[in-house]
N, CA and C atoms of all chains as a GROMACS GRO file, in nm:
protein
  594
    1UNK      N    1   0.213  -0.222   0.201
    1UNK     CA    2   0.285  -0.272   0.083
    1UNK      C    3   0.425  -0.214   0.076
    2UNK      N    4   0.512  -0.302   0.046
    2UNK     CA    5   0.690  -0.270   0.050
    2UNK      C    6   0.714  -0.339  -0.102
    3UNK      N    7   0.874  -0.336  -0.127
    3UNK     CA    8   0.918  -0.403  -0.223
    3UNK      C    9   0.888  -0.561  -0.257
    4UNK      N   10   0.885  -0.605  -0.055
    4UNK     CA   11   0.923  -0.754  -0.077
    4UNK      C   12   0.782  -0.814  -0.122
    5UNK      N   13   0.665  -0.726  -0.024
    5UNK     CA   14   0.525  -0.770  -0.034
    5UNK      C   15   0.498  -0.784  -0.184
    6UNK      N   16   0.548  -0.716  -0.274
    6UNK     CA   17   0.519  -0.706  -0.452
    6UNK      C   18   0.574  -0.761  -0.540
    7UNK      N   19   0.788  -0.773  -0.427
    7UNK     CA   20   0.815  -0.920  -0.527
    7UNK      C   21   0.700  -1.072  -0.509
    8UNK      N   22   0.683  -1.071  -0.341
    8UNK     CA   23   0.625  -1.201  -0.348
    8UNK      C   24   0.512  -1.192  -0.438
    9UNK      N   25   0.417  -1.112  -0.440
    9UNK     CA   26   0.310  -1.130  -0.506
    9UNK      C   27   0.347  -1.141  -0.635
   10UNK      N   28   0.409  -1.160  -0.725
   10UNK     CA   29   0.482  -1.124  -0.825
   10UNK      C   30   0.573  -1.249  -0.873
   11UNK      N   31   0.576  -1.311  -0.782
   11UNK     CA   32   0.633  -1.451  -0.798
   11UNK      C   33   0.537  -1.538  -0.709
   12UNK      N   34   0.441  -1.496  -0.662
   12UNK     CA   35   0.318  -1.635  -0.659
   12UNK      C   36   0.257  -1.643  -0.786
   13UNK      N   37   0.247  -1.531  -0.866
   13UNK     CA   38   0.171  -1.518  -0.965
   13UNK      C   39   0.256  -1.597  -1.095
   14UNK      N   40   0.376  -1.546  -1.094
   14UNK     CA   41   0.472  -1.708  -1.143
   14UNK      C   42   0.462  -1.782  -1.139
   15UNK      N   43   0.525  -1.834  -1.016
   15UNK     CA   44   0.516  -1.990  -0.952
   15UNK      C   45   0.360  -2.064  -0.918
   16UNK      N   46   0.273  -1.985  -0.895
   16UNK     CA   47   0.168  -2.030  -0.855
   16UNK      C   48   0.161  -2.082  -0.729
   17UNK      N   49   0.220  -2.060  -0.660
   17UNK     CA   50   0.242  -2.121  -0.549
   17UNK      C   51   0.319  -2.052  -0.431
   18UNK      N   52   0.258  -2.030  -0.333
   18UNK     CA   53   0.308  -1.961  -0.206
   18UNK      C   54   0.444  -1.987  -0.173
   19UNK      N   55   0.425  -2.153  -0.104
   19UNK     CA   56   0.587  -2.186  -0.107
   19UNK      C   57   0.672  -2.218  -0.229
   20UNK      N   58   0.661  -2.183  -0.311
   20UNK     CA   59   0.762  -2.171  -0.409
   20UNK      C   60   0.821  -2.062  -0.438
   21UNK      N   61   0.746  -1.907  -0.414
   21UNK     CA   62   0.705  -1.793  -0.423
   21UNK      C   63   0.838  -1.770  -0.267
   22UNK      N   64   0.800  -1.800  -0.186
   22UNK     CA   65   0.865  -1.750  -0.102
   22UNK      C   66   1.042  -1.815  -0.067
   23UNK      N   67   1.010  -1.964  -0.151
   23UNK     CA   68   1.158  -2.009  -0.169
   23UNK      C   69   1.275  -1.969  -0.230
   24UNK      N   70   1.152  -1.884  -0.358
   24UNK     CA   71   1.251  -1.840  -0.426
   24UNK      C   72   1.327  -1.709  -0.373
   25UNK      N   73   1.288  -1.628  -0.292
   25UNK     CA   74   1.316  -1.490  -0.232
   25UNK      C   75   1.366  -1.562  -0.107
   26UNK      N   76   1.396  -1.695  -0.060
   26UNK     CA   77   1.489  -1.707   0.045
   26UNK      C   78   1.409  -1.703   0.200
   27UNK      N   79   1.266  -1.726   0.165
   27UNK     CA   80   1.214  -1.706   0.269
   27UNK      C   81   1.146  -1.827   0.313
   28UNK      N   82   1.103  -1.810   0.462
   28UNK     CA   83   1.036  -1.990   0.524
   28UNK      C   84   0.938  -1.980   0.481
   29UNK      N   85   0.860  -2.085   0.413
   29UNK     CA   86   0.724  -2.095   0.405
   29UNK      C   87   0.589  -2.018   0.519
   30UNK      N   88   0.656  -2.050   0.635
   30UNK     CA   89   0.610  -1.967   0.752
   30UNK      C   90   0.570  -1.837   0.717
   31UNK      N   91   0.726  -1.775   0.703
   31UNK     CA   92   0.726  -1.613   0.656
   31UNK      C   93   0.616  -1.552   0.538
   32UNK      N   94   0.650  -1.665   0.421
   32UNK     CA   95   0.531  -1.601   0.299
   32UNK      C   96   0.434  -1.654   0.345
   33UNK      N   97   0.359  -1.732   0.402
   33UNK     CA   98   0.220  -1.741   0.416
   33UNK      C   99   0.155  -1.583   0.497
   34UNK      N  100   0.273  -1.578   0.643
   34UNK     CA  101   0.194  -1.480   0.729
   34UNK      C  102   0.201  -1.324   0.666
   35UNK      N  103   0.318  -1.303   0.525
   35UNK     CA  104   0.271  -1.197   0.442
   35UNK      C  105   0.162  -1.225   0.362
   36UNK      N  106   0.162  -1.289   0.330
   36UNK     CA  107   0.017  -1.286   0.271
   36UNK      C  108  -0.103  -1.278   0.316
   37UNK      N  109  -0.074  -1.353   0.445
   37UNK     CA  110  -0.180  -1.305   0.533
   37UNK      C  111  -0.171  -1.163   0.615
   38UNK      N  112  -0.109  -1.110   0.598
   38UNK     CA  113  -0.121  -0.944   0.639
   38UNK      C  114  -0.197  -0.858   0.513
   39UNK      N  115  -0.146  -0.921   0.390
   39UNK     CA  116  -0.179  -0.838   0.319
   39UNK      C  117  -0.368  -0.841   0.270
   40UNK      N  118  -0.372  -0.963   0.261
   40UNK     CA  119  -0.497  -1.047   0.272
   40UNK      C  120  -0.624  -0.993   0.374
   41UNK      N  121  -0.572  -0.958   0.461
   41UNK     CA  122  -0.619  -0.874   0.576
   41UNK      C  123  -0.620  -0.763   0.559
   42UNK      N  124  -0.515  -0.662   0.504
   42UNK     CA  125  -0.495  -0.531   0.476
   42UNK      C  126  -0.614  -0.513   0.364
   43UNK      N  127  -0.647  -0.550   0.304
   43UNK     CA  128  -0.712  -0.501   0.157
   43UNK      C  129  -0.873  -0.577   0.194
   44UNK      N  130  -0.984  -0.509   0.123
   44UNK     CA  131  -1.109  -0.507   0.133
   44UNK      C  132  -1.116  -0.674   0.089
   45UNK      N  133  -1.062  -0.748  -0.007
   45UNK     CA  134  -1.099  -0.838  -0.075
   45UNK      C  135  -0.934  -0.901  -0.092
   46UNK      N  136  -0.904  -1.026  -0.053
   46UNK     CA  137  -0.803  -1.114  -0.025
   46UNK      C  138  -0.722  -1.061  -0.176
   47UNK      N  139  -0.587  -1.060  -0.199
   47UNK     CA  140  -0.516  -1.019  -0.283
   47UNK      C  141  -0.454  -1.166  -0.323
   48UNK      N  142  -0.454  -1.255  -0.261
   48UNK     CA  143  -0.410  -1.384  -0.279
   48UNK      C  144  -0.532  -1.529  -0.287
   49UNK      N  145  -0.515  -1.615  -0.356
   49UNK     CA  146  -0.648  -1.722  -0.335
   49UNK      C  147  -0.614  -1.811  -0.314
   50UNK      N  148  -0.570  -1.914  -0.221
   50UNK     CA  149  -0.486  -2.055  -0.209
   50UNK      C  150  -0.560  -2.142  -0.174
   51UNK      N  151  -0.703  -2.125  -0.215
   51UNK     CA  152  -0.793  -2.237  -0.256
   51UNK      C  153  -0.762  -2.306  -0.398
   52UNK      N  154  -0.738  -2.232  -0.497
   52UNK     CA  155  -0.741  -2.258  -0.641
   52UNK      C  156  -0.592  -2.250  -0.700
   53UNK      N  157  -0.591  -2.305  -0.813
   53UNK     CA  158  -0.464  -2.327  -0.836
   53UNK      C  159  -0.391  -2.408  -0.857
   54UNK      N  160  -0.316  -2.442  -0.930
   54UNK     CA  161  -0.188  -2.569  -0.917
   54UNK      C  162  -0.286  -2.689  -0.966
   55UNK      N  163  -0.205  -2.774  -1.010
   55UNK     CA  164  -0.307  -2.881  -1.104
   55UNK      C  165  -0.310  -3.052  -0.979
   56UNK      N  166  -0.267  -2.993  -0.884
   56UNK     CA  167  -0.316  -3.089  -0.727
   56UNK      C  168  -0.431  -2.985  -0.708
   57UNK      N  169  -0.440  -2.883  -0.696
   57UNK     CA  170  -0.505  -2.789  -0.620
   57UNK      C  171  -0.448  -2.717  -0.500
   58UNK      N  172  -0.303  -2.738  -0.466
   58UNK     CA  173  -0.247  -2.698  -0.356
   58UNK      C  174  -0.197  -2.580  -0.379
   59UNK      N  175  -0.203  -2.498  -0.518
   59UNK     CA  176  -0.094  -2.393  -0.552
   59UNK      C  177  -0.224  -2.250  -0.515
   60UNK      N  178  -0.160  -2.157  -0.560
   60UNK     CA  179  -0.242  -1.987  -0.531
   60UNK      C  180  -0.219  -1.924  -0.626
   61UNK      N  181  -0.320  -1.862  -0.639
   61UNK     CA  182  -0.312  -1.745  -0.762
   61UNK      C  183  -0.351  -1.618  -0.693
   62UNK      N  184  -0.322  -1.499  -0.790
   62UNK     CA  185  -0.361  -1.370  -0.741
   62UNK      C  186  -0.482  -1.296  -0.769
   63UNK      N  187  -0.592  -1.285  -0.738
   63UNK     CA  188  -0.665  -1.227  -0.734
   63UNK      C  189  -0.731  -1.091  -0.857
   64UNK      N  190  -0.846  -1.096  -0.898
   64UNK     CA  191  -0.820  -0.952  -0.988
   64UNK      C  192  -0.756  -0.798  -0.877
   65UNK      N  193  -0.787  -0.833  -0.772
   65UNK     CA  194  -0.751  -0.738  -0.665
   65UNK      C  195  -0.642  -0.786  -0.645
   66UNK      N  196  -0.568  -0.855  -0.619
   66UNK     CA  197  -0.409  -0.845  -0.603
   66UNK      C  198  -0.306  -0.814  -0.771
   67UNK      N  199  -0.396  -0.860  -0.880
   67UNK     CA  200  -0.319  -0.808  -0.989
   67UNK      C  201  -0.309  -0.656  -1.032
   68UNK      N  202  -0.432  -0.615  -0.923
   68UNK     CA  203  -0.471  -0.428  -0.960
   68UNK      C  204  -0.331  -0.405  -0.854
   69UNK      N  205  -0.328  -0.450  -0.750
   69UNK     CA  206  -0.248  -0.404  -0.600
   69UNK      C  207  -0.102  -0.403  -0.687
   70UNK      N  208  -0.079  -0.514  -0.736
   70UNK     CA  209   0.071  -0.538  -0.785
   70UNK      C  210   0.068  -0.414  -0.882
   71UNK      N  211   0.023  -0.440  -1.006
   71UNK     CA  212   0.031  -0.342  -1.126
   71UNK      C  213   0.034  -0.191  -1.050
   72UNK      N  214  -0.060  -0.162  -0.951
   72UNK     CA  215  -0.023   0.003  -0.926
   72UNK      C  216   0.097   0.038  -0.844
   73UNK      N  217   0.130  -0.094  -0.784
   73UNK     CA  218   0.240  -0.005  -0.711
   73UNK      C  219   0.358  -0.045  -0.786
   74UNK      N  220   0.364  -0.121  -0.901
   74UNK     CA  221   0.514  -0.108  -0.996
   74UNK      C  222   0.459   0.047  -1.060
   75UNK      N  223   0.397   0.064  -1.078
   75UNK     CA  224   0.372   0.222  -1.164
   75UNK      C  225   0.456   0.320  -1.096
   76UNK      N  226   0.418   0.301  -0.946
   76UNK     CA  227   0.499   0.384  -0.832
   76UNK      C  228   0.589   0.386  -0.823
   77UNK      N  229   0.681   0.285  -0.848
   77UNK     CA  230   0.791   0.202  -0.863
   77UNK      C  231   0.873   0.297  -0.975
   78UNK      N  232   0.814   0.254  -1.070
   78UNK     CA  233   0.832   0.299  -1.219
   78UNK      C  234   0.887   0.437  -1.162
   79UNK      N  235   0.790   0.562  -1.133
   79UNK     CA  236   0.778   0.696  -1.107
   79UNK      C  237   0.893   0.745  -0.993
   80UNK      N  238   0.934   0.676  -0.942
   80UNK     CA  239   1.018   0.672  -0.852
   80UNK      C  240   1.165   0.645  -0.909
   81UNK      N  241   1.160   0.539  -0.992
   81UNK     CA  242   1.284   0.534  -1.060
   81UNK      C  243   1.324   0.577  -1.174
   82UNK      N  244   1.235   0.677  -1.248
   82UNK     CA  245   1.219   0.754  -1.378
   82UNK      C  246   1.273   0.898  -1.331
   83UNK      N  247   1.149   0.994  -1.279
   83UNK     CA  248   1.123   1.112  -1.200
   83UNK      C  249   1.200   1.110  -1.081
   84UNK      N  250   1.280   0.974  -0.981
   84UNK     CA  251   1.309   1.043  -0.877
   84UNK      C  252   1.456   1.014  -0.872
   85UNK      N  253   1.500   0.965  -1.028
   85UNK     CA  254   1.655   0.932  -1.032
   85UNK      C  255   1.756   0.969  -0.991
   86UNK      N  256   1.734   1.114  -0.992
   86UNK     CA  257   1.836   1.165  -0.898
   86UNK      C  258   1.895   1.182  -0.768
   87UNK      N  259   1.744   1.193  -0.690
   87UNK     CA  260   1.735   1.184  -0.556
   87UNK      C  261   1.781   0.986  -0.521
   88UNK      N  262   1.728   0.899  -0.598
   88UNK     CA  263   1.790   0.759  -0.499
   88UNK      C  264   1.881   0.785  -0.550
   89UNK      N  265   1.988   0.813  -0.635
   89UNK     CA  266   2.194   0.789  -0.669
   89UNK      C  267   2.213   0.841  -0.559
   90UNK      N  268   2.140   0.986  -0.540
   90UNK     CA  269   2.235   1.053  -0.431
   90UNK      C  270   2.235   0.969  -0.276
   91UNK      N  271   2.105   0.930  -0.234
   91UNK     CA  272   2.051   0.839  -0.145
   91UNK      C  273   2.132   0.752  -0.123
   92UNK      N  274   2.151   0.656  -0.259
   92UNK     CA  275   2.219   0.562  -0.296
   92UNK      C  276   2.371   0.537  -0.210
   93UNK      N  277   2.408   0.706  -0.267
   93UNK     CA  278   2.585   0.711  -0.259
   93UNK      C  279   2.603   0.732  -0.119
   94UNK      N  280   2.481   0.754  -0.041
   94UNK     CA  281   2.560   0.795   0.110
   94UNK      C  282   2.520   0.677   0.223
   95UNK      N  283   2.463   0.586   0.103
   95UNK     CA  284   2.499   0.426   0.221
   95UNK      C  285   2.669   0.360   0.214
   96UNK      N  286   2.655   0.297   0.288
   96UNK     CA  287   2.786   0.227   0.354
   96UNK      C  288   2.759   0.146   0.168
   97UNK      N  289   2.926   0.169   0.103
   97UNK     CA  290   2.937   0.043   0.041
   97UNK      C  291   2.904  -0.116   0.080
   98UNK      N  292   2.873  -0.172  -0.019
   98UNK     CA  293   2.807  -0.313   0.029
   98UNK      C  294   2.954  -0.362   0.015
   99UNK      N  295   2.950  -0.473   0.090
   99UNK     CA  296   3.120  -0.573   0.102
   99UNK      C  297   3.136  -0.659   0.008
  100UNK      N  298   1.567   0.295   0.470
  100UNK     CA  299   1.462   0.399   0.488
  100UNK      C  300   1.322   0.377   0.419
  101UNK      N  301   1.251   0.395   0.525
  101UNK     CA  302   1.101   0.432   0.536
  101UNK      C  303   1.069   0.540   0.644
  102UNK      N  304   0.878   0.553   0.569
  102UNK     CA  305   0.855   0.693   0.634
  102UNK      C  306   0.867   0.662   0.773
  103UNK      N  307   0.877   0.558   0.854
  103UNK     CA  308   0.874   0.577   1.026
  103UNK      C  309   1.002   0.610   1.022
  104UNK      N  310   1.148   0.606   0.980
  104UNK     CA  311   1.251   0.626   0.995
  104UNK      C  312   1.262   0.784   0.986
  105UNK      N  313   1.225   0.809   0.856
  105UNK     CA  314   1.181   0.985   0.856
  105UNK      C  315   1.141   1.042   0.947
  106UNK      N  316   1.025   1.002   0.939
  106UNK     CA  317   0.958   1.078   1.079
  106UNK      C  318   1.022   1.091   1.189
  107UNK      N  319   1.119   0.971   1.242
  107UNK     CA  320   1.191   0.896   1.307
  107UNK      C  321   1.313   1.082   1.360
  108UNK      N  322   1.389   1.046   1.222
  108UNK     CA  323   1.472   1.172   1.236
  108UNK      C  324   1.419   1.322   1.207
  109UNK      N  325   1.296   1.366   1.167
  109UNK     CA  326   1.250   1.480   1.139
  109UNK      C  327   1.194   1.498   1.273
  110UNK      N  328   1.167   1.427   1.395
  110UNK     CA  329   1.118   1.445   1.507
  110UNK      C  330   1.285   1.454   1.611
  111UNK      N  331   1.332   1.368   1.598
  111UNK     CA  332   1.474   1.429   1.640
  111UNK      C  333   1.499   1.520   1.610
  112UNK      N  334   1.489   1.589   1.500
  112UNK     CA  335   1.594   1.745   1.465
  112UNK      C  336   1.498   1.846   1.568
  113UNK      N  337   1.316   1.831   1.561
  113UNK     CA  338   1.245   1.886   1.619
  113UNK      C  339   1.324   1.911   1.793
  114UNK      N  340   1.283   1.774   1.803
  114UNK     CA  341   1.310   1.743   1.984
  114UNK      C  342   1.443   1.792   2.056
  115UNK      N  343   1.526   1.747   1.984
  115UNK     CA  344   1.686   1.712   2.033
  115UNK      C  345   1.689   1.637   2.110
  116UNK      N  346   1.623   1.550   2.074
  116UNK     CA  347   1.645   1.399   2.146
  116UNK      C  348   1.567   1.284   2.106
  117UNK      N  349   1.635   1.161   2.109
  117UNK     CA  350   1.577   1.067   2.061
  117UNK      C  351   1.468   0.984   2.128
  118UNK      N  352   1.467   0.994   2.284
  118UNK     CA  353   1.364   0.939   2.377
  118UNK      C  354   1.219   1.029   2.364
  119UNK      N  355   1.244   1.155   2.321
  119UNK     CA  356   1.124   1.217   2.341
  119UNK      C  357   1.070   1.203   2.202
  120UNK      N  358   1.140   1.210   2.070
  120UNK     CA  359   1.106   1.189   1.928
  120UNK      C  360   1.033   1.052   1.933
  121UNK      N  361   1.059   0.990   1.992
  121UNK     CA  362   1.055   0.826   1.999
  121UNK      C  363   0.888   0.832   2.072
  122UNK      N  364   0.910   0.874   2.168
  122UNK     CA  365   0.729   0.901   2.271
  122UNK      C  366   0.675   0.985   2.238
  123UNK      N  367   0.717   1.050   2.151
  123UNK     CA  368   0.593   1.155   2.029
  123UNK      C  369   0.524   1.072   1.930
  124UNK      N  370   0.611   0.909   1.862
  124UNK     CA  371   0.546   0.854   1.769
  124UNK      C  372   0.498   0.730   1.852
  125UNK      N  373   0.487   0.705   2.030
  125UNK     CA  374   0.422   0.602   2.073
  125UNK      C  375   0.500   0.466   2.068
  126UNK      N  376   0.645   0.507   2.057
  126UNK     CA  377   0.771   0.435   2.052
  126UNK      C  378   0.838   0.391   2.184
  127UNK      N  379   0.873   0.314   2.228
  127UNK     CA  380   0.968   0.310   2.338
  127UNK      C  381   1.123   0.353   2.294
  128UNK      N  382   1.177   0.366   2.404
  128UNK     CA  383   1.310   0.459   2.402
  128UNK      C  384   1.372   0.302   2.288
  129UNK      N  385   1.372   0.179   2.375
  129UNK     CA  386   1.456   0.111   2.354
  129UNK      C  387   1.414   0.082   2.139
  130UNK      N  388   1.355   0.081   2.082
  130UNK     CA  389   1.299   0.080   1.966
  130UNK      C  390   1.353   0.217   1.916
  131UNK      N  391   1.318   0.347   1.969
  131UNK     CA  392   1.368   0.456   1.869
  131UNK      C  393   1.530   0.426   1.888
  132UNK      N  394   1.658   0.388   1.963
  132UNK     CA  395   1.723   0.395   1.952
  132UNK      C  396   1.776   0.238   1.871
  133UNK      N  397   1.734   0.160   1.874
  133UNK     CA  398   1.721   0.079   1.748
  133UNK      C  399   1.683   0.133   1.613
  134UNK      N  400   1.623   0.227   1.602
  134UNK     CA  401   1.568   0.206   1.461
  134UNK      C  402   1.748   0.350   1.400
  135UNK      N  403   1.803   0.467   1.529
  135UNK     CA  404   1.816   0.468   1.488
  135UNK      C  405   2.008   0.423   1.458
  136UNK      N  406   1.992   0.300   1.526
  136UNK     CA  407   2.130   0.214   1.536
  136UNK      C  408   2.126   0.161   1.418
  137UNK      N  409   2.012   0.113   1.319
  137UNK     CA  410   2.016   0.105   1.210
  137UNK      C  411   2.067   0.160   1.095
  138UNK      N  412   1.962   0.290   1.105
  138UNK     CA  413   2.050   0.388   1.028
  138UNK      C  414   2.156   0.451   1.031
  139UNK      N  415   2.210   0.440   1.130
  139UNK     CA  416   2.375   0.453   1.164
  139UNK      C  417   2.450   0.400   1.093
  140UNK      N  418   2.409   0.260   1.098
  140UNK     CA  419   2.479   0.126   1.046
  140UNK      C  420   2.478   0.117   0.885
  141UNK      N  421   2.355   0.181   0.848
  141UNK     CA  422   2.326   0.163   0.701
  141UNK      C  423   2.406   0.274   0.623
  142UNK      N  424   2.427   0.379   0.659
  142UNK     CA  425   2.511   0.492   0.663
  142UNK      C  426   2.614   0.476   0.626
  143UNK      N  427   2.741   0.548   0.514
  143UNK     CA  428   2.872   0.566   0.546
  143UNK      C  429   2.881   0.665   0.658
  144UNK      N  430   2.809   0.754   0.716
  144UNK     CA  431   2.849   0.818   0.804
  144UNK      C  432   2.729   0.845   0.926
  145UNK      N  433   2.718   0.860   1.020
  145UNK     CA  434   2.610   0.862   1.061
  145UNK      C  435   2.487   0.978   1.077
  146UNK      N  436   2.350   0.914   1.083
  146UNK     CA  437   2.258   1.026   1.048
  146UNK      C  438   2.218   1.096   1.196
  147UNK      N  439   2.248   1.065   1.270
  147UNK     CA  440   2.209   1.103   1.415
  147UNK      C  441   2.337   1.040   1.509
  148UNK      N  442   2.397   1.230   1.573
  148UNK     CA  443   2.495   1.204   1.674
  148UNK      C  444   2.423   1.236   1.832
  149UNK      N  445   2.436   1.120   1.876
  149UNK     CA  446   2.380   1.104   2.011
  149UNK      C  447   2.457   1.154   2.137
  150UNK      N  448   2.611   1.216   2.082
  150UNK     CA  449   2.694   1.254   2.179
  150UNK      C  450   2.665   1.394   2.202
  151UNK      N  451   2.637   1.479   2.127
  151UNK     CA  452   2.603   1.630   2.144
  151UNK      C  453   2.432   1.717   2.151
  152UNK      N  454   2.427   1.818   2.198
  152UNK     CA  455   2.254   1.847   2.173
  152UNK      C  456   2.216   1.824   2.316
  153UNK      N  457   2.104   1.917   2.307
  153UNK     CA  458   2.056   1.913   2.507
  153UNK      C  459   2.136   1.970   2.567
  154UNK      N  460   2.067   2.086   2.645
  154UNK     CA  461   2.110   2.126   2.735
  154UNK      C  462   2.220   2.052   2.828
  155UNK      N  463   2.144   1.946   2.891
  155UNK     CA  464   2.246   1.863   3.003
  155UNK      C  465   2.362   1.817   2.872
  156UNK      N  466   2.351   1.765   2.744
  156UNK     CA  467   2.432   1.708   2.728
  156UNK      C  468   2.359   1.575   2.653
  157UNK      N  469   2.266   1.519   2.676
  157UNK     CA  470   2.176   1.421   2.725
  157UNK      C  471   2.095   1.417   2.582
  158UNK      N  472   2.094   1.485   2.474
  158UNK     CA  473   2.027   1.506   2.336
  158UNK      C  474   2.101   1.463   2.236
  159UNK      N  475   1.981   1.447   2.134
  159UNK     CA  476   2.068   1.400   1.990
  159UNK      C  477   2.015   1.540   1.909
  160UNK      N  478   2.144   1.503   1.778
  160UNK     CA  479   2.087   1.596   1.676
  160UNK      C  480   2.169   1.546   1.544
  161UNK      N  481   2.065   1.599   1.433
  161UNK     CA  482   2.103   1.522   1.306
  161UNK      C  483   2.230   1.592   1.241
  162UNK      N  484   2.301   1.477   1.202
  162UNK     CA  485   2.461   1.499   1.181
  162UNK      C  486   2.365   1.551   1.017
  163UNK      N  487   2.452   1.632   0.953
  163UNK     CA  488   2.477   1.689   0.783
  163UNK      C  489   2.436   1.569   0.681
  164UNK      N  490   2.489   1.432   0.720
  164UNK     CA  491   2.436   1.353   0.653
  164UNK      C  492   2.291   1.324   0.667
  165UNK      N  493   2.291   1.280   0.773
  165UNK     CA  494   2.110   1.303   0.842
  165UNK      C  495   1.955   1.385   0.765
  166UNK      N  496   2.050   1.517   0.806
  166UNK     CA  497   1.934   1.639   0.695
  166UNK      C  498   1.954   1.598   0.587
  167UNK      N  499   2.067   1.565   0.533
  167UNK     CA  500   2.080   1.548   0.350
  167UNK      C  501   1.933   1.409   0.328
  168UNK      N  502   1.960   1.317   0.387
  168UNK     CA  503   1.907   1.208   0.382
  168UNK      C  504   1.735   1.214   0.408
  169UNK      N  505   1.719   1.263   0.525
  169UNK     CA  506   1.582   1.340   0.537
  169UNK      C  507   1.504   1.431   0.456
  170UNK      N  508   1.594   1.505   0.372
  170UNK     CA  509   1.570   1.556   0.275
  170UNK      C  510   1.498   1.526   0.112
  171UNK      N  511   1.602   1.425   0.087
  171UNK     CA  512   1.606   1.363  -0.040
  171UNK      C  513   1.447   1.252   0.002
  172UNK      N  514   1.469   1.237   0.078
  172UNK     CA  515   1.350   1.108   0.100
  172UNK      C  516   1.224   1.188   0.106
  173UNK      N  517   1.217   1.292   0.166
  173UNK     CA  518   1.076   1.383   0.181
  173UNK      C  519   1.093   1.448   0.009
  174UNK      N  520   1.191   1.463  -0.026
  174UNK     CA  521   1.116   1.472  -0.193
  174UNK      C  522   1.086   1.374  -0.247
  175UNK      N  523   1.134   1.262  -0.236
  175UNK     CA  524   1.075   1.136  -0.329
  175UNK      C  525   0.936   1.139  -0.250
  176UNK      N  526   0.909   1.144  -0.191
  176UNK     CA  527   0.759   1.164  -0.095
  176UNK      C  528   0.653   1.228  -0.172
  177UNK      N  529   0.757   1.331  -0.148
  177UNK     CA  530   0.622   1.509  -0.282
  177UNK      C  531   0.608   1.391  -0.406
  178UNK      N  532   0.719   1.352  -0.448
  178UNK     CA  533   0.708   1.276  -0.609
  178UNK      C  534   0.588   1.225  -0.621
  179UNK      N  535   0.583   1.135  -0.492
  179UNK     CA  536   0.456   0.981  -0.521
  179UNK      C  537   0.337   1.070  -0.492
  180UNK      N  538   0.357   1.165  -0.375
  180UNK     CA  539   0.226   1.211  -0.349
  180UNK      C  540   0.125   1.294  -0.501
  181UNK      N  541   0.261   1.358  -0.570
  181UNK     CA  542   0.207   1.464  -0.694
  181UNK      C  543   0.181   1.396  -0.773
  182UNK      N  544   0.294   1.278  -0.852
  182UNK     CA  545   0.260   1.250  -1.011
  182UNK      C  546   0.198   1.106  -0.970
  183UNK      N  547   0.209   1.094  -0.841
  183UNK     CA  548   0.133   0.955  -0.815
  183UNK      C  549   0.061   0.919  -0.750
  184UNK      N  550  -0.003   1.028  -0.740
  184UNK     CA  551  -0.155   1.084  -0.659
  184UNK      C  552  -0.246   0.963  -0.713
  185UNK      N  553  -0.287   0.969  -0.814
  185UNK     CA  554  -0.406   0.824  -0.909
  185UNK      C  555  -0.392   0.714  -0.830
  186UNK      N  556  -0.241   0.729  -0.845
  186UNK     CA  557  -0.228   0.544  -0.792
  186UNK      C  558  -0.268   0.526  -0.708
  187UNK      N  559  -0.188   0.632  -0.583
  187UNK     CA  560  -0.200   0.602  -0.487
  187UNK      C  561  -0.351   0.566  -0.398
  188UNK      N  562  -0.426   0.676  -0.459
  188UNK     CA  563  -0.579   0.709  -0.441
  188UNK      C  564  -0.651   0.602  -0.473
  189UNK      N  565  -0.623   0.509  -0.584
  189UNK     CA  566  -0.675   0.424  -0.603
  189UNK      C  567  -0.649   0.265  -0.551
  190UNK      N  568  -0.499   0.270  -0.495
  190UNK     CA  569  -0.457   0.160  -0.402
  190UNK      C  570  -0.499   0.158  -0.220
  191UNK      N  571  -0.528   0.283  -0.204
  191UNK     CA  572  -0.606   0.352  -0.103
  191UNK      C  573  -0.771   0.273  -0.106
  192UNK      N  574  -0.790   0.316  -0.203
  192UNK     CA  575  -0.986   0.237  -0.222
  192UNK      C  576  -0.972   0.096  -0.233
  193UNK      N  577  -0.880   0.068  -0.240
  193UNK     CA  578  -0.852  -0.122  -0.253
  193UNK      C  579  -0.852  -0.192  -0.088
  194UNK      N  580  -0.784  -0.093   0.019
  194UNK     CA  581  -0.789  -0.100   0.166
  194UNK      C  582  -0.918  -0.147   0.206
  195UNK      N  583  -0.903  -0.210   0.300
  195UNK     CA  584  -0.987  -0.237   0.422
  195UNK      C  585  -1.045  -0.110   0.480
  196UNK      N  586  -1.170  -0.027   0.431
  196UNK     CA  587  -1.238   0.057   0.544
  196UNK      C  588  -1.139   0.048   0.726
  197UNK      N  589  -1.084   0.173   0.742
  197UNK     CA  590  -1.041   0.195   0.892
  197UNK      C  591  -1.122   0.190   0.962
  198UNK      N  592  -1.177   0.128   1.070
  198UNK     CA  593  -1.298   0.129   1.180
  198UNK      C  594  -1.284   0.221   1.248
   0.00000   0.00000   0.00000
């Protein structure tokens, strides 16, 4: 699990929908399916369901196990950007300005 | 930055060199010196000078920015590991059993 793996999950759970989910973050449909399928794989019990969903039936929802996966690692998130504020500015300041 | 990047340069400062840091984590040369052409790049200054270090000449070692950077990241590390021990422990039991 990374940032992007938690936006997507995080905007399937929005959108309801994989490729919408991954359009919106700029990515190929390709790309968000085979994260999901890593992650899907990574975890005891699929974090994603793209059987169900969407009022065709073509859309995905997240899982009670992918809404636990998401929710704990924004906590981390959270703790990181509360408690570790100081350390990313400094982090922050010694990347290359963006253009 | 991520922890393979860490590790990445905390095994360089070890080694003094990036081919052997690189085949300590089961890396090929051509990959550790990608990962750390990256961080070069991501850098206002760079985290690993490849011109000095080693006996022959032939070694790297982490430029001031480098340790600073290695640094700050292995405390945000302690952070998640201490106040976010729960989470983590519990996003851990959500995994796929390791075979």
């Amino acid at each position: 699990m990374g940032p992007g793996k938690a936006e997507l999950l995080a905007r399937i759970d929005e959108a309801g929908s994989i490729s919408a989910a991954g359009r919106a973050m700029g990515m190929s449909y390709k790309r968000a399916w085979s994260l999901v399928e890593e992650m899907n794989a990574a975890f005891a019990r699929p974090v994603v369901d793209s059987s169900r969903g969407g009022r065709q039936g073509g859309g995905a929802v997240l899982t009670a196990t992918g809404r636990e996966v998401l929710a704990r690692f924004r906590r981390l998130e959270r703790l990181l950007e509360t408690e570790g504020a100081d350390e990313i500015a400094a982090l922050a300041a010694l990347l290359k300005p963006a253009r």
